[in-house]
C-alpha positions as CSV (number, residue, x, y, z in Angstrom):
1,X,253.2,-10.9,-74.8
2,X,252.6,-6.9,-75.0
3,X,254.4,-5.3,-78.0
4,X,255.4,-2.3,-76.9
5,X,256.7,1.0,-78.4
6,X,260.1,1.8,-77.8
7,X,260.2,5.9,-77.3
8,X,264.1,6.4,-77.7
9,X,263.5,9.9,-76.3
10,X,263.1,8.6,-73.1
11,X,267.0,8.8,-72.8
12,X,266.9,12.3,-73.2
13,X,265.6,12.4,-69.7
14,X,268.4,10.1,-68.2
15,X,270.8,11.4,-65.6
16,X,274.5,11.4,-66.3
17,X,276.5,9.4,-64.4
18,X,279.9,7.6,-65.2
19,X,282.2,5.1,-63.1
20,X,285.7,6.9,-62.1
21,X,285.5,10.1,-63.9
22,X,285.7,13.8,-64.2
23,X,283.8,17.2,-63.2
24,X,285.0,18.0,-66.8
25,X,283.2,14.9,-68.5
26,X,279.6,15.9,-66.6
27,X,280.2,19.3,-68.4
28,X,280.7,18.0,-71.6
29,X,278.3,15.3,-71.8
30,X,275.4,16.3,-69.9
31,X,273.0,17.2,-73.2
32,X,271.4,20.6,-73.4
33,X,267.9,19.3,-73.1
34,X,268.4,16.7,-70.2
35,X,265.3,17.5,-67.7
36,X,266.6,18.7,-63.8
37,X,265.9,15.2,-61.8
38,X,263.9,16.9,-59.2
39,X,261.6,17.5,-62.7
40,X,261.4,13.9,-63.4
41,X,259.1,11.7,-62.0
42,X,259.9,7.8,-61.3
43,X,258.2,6.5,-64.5
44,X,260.1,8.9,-66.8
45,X,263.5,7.2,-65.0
46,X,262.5,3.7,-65.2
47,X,261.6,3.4,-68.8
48,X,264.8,4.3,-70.2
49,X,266.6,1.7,-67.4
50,X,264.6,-1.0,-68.5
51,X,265.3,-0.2,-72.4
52,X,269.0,0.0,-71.5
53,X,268.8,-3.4,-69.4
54,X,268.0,-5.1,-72.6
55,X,270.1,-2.8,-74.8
56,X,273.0,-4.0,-72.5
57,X,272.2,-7.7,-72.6
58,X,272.5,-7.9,-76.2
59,X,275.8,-5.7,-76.0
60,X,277.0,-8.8,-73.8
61,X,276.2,-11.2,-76.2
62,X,277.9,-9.5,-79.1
63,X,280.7,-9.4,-77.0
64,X,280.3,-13.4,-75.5
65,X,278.4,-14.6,-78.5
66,X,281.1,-15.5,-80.8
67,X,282.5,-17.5,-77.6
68,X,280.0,-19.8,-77.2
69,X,279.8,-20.0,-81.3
70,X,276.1,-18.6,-81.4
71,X,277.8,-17.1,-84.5
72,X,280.8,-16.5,-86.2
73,X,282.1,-13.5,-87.8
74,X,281.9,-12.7,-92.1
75,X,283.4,-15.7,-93.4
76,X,284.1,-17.7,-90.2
77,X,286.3,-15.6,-87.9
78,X,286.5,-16.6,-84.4
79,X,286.3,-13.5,-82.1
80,X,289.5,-12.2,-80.0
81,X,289.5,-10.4,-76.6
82,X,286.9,-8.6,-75.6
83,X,286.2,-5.2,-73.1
84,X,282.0,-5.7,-73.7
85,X,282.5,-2.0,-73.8
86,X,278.7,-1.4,-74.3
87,X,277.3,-3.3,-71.7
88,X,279.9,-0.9,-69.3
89,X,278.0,2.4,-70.3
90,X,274.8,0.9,-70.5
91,X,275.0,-0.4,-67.0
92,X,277.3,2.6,-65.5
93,X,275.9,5.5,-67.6
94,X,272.1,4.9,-68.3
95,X,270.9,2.1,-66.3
96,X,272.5,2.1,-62.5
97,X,272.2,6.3,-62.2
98,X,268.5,5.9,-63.2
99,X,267.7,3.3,-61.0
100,X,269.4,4.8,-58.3
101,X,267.2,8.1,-58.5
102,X,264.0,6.4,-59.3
103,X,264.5,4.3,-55.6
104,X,265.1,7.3,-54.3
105,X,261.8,8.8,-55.3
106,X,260.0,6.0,-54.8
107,X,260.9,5.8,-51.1
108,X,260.3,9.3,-50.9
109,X,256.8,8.6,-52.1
110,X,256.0,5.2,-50.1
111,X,256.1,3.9,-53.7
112,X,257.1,0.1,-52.3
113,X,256.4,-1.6,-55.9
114,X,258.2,1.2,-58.2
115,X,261.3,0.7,-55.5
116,X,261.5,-3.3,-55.9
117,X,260.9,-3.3,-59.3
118,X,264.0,-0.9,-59.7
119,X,265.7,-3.1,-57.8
120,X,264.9,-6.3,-59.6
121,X,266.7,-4.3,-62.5
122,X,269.2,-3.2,-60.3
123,X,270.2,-6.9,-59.9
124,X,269.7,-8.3,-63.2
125,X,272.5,-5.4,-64.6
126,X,275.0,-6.1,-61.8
127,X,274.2,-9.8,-62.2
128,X,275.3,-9.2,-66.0
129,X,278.5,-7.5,-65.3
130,X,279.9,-9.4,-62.7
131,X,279.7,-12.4,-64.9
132,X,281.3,-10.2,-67.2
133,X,284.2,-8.6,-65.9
134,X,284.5,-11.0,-62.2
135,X,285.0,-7.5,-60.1
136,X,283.2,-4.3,-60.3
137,X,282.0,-1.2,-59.0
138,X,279.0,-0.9,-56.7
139,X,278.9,0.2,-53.7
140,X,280.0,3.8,-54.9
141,X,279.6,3.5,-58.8
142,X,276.8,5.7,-59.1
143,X,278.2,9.0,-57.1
144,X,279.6,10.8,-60.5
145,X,282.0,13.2,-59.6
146,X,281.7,13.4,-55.9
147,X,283.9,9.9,-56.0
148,X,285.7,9.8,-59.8
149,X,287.6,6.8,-58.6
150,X,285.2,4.1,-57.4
151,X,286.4,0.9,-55.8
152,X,285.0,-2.4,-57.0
153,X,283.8,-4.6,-55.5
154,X,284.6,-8.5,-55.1
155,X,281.9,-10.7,-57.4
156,X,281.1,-12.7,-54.4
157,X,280.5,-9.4,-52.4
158,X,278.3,-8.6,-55.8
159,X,276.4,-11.9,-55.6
160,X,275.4,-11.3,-51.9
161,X,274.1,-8.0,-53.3
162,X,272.1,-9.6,-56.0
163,X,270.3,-11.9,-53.4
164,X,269.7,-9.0,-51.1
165,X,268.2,-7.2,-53.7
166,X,265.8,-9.6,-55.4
167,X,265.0,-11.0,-51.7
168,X,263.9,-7.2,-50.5
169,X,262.0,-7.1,-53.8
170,X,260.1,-10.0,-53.8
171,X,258.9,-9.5,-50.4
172,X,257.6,-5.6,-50.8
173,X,256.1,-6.9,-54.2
174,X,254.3,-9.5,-52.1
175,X,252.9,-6.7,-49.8
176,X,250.3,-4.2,-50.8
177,X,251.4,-0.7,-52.2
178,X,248.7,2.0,-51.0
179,X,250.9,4.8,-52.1
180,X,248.5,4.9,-55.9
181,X,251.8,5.5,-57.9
182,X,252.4,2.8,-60.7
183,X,254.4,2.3,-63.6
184,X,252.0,1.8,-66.3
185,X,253.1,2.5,-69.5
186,X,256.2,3.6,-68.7
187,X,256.7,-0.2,-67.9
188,X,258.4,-1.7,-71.2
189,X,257.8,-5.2,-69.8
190,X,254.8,-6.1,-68.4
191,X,252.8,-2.7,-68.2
192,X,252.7,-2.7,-64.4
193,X,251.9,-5.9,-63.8
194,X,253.3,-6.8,-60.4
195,X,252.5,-10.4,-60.2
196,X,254.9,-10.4,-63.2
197,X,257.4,-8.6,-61.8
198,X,256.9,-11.3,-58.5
199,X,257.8,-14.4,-60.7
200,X,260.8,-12.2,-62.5
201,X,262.1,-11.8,-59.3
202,X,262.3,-15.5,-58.7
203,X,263.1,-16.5,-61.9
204,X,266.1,-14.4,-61.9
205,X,267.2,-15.4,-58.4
206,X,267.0,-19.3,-59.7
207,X,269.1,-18.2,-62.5
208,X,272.1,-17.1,-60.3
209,X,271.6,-19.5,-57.7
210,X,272.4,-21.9,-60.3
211,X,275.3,-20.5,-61.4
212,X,277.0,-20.6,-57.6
213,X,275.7,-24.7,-57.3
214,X,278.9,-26.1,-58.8
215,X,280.7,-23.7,-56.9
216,X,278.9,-25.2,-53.7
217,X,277.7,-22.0,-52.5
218,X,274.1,-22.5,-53.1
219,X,272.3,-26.3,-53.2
220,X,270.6,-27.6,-56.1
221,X,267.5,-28.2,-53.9
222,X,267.4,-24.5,-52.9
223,X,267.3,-23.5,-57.0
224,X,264.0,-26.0,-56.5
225,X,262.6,-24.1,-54.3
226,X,263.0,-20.8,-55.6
227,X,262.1,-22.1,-59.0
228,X,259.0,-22.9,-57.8
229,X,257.8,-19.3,-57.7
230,X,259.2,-18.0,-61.1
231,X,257.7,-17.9,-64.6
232,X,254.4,-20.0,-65.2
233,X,253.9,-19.4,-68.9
234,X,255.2,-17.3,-72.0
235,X,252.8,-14.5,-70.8
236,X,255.5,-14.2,-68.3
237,X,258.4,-14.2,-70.3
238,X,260.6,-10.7,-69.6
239,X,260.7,-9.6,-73.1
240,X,260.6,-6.0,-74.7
241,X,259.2,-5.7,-78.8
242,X,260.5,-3.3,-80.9
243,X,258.2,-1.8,-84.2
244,X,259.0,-0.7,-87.5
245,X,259.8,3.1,-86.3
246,X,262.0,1.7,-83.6
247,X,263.7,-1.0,-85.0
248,X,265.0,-4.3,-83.5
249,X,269.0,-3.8,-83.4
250,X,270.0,-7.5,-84.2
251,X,267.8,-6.5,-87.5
252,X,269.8,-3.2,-87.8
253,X,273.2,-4.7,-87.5
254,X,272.7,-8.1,-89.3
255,X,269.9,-8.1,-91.9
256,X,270.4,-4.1,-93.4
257,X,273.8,-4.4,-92.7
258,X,274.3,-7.4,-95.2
259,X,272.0,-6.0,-97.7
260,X,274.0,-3.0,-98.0
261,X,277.2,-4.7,-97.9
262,X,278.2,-4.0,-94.3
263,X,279.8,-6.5,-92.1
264,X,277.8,-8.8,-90.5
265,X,277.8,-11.8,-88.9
266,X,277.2,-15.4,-89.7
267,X,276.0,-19.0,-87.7
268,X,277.8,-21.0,-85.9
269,X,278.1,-25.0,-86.4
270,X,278.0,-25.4,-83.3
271,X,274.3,-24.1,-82.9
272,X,273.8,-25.9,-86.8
273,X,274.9,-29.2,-85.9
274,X,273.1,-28.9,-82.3
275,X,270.1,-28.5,-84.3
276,X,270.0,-30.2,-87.7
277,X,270.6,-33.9,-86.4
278,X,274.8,-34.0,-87.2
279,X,275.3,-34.1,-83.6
280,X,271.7,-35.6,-82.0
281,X,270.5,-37.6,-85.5
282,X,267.1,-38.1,-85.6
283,X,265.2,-41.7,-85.0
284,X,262.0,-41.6,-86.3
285,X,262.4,-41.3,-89.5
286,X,260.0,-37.8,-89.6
287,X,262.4,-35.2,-88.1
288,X,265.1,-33.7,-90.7
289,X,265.8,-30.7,-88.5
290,X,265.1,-28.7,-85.4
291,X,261.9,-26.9,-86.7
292,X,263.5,-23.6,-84.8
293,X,266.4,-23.8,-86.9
294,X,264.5,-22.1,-90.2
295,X,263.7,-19.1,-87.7
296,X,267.5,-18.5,-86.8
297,X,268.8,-19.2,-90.1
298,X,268.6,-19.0,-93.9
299,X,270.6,-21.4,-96.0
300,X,270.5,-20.2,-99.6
301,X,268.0,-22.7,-100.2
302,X,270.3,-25.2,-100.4
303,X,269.3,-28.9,-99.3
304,X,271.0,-29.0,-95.9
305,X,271.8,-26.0,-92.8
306,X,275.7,-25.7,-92.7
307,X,277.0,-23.9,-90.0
308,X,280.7,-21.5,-90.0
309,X,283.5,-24.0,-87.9
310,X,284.3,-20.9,-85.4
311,X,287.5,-19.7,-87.2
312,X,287.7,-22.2,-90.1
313,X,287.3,-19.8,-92.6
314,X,284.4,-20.1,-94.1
315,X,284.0,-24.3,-94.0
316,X,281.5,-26.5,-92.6
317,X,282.5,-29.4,-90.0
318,X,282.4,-31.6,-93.3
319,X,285.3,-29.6,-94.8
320,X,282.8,-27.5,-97.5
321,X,281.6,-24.3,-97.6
322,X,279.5,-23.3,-94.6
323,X,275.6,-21.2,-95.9
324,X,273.7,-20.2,-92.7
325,X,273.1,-16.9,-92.2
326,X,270.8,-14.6,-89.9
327,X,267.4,-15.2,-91.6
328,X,265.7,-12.1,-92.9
329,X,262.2,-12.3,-91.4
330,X,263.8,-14.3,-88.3
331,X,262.8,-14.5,-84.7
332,X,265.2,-12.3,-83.4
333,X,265.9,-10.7,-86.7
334,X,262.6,-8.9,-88.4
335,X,261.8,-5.0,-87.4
336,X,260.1,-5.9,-84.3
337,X,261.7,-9.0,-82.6
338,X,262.0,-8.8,-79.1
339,X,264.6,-8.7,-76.6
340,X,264.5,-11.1,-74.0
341,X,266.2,-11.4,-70.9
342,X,265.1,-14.6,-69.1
343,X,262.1,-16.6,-70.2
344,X,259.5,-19.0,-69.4
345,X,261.1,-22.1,-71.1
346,X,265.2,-21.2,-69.3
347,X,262.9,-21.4,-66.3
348,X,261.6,-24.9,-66.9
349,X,265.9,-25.9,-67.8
350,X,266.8,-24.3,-64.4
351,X,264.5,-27.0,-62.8
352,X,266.0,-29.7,-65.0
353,X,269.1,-29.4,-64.4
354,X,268.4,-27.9,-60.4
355,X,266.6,-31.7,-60.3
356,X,269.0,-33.7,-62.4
357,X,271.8,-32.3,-59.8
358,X,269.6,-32.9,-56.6
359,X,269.0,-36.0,-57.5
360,X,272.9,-36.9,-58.1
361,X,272.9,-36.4,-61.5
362,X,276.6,-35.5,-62.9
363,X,278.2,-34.5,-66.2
364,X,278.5,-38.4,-67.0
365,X,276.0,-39.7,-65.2
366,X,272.8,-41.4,-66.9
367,X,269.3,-41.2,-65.6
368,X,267.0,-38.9,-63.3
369,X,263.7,-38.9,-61.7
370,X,260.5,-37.6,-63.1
371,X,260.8,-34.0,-61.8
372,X,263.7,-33.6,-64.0
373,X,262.6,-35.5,-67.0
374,X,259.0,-33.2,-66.2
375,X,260.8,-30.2,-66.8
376,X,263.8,-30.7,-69.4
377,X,260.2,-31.8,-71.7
378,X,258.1,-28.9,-70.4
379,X,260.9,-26.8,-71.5
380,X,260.9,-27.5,-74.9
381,X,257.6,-27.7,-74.8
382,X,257.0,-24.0,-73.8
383,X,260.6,-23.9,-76.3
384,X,258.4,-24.8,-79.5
385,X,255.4,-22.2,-77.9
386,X,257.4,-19.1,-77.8
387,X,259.1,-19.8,-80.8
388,X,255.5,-20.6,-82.5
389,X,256.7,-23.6,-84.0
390,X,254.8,-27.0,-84.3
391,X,257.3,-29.3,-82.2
392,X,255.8,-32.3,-81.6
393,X,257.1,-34.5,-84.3
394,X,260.6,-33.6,-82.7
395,X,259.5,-33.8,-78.7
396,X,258.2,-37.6,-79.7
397,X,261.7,-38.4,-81.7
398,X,263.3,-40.8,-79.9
399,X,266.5,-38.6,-79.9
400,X,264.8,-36.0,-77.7
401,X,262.2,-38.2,-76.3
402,X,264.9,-40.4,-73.8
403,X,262.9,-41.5,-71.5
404,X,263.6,-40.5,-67.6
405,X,266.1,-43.5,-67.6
406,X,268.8,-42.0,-70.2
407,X,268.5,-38.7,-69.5
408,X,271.9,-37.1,-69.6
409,X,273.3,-33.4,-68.6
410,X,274.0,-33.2,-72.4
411,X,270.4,-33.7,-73.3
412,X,269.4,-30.5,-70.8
413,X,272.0,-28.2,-71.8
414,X,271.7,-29.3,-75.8
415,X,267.8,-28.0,-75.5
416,X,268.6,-24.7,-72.9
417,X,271.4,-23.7,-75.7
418,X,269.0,-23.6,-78.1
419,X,266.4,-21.7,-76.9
420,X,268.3,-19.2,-75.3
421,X,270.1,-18.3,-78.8
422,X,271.8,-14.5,-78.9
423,X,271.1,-14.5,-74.2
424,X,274.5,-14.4,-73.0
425,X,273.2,-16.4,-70.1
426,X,274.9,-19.2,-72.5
427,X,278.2,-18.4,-71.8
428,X,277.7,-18.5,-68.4
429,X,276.6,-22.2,-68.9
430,X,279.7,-22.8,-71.1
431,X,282.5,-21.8,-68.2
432,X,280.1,-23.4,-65.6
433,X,280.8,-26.9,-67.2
434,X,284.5,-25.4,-68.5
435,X,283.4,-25.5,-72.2
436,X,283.4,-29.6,-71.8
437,X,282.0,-31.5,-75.0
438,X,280.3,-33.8,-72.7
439,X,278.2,-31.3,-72.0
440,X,277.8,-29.1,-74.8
441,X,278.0,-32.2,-77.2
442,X,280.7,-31.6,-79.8
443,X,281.8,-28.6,-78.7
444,X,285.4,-27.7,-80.1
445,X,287.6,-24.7,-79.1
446,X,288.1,-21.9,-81.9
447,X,290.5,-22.8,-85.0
448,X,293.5,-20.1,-84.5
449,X,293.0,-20.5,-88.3
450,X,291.2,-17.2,-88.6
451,X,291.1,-16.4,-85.1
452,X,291.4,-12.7,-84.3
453,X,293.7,-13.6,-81.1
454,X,296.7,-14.8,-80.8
455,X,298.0,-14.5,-77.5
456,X,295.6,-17.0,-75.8
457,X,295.8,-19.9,-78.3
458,X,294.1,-23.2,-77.4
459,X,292.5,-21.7,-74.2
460,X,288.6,-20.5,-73.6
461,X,288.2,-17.0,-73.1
462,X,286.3,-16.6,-69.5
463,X,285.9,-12.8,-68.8
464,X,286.0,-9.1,-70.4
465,X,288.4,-7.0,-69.9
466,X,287.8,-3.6,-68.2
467,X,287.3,-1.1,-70.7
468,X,289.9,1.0,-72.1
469,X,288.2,4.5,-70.7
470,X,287.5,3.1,-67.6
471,X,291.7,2.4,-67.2
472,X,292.3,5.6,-68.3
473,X,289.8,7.4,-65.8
474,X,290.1,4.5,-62.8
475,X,293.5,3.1,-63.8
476,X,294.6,2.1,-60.0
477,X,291.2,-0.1,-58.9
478,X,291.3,-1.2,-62.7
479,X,294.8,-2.7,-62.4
480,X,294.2,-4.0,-58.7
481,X,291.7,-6.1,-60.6
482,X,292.3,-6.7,-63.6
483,X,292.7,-10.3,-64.9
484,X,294.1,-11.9,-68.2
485,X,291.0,-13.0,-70.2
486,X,291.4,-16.8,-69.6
487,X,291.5,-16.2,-66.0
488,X,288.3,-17.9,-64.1
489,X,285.8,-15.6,-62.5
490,X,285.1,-15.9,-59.0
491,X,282.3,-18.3,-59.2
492,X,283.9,-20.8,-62.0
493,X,287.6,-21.0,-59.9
């Protein structure tokens, strides 16, 4: 995969636009050196959109990631409500005015490949804060102060949209594009590759197909068929690399933050015991842990991983005191670790658990056929790849090794948690299953113990709230859909 540089000066050249406000907050906020848009060209739009796609993904993960106990906070403490307040102005100030302005040009220009590929993004961000927030605005969220109170729209309304999107994308991106304008470098992903962009589009269109399965919206077999088309390797993987003058922000906010004596956050048993054979022990005799574990985690050196009970405190599941930590040089936390927003290897657990469910398959059930055994095996295959770890002691243990007769839901879902450690695709997964420990194998709500809410005890959290500015600046389509935190989305009901 390209490492590219991230030029934070692109932003600079964003338009300014905001859900539900005023004339008053364009005057104030607009900077002094933001570029007139007829002076912009589509590449100088797209590049900050795409940074602020994957800025917003990880905004949704701190927000969900404490949820689905990726991590805990210092000490142990399980997270409270949340509004996911930065994924709301990355999507509504940065990424969906952008977008909107580069398909504009591009269709202005005949530019058929600039167009889907800012619709690809278009979907991916309103795919991300449906499942956030259920409702939201669309259809008039991006006209600034010519509407300063935008209805929202219905997620199921939002989902069509999604589909419509993706669906118009992949079939201009499947046509030639003899207008000779192309993103190049201005591409943070895949430096204009549109083949890339073609099995992106597919990918992400499996992804939230399978979301709407359980809710019998969308079959199984269709997420086969789509899957079909998406990702083929890691090449294809939709990530964006940071360097050492732009620096990754997981590194930012967990590794200098705890070297200078900041708050920051610690790992979850959940992902610990998933991973260091407490809740899968090993067979063979060779495995001791999940050789990905070392690149999420540090443990002091101590003889076993011990992950934070989500708001116990400080204590592992054995009752002592809990030592992983973000690692300093780890995957997702050295200078320039990647972003990534769907992957090669969530591709391969789509079809495993699109097949295990085609062919029957339940949360209880035992066994499969080959294509989903194929897959769940492939996945951690290309798993152990992208993570460059040597995995084949642990994809011959007999523990992960099940054979296509015992395979189980639990086994998929165990291996897609994993890999997709700090996407908040995982809580997606969580509410899909409603958080069920036969699922998510010995999954246990958060201990009110040192929980930082206390109005929703013993109950999941399933949603954001709507950011306090937006109430303040939309309060009457805010209320109208508002929900308490608990309260399924559209597609989990």
């Amino acid at each position: 995969m390209k490492k590219i540089q991230i030029i934070k000066a692109f932003l600079l050249f964003s338009t300014v636009a905001y859900v539900g406000c005023s004339e008053d907050y364009f005057d104030v906020n607009t900077p002094s050196n933001t570029a007139p848009l007829e002076d912009l060209r589509m590449q100088d739009l797209m590049a900050p959109a795409i940074h602020s796609t994957l800025e917003g993904q990880r905004s949704a993960e701190l927000a969900f990631g404490n949820y689905v106990q990726n991590f805990v906070t210092t000490g142990g403490g399980a997270a409270g409500q949340t509004s996911a307040d930065g994924l709301w102005s990355q999507v509504y100030l940065y990424v969906l005015p952008n977008l909107e302005a580069a398909k504009q040009k591009a269709i202005e220009n005949g530019a058929t490949h600039i167009e889907a590929i800012a619709d690809i993004l278009i979907a991916a961000n309103i795919g991300m804060a449906t499942d956030t927030w259920d409702n939201i605005p669309y259809s008039d969220a991006t006209q600034g102060p010519d509407n300063n109170f935008a209805s929202f729209d219905t997620q199921e309304q939002i989902y069509d949209e999604v589909f419509t999107l993706l669906d118009g994308a992949i079939a201009k991106l499947s046509a030639p594009d003899t207008s000779g304008f192309g993103l190049g470098a201005s591409d943070l992903i895949y430096d204009g590759d549109v083949e890339k962009w073609l099995r992106a589009a597919y990918s992400l269109k499996a992804r939230y197909q399978l979301h709407l399965v359980n809710k019998g919206v969308v079959t199984a077999a269709e997420v086969l068929s789509t899957v079909e088309n998406g990702f083929t390797s890691n090449d294809d993987n939709f990530a964006m690399y940071y360097n050492e003058k732009n620096i990754n922000p997981w590194y930012s906010e967990e590794i200098l933050a705890r070297e200078t004596g900041n708050l920051s956050k610690d790992i979850a048993s959940q992902l610990v015991s998933s991973m260091n054979g407490d809740y899968y022990p090993f067979l063979g005799g060779v495995v001791e842990i999940d050789p990905r574990l070392p690149l999420f985690a540090e443990n002091g050196d101590e003889a076993e991983y011990k992950g934070f009970v989500s708001g116990g405190g400080g204590i592992a599941p054995d009752g002592t005191d809990a030592n992983a930590r973000f690692r300093e040089d780890g995957f997702y936390t050295s200078v320039d670790s990647p972003l990534i927003l769907i992957s090669y290897a969530e591709v391969l657990f789509i079809k495993a658990e699109a097949a295990f469910l085609a062919n029957g398959g339940t949360t209880t059930s035992v066994g499969s056929n080959a294509t989903a055994y194929a897959a769940y095996m492939d996945g951690i295959a290309a798993s152990m790849e992208m993570y460059d770890v040597d995995g084949a002691d642990y994809m011959a243990d007999a523990a992960i090794d099940v054979g296509e007769g015992a395979l189980m839901l639990h086994h998929i879902m165990k291996e897609k948690y994993i890999h997709n450690f700090l996407n908040p695709e995982t809580f997606v997964d969580y509410r899909r299953y409603d958080f069920s420990d036969e699922v998510f194998t010995g999954l246990q709500i958060r201990s009110e113990e040192e929980s930082a809410d206390t109005e929703f005890p013993g109950q999941w959290f399933r949603r954001a709230n709507y950011p306090s500015t937006e109430l303040t600046r939309n309060e009457a389509n805010v209320l109208a859909n508002q929900q308490d935190p608990v309260v399924p989305v559209w597609w989990d009901e």
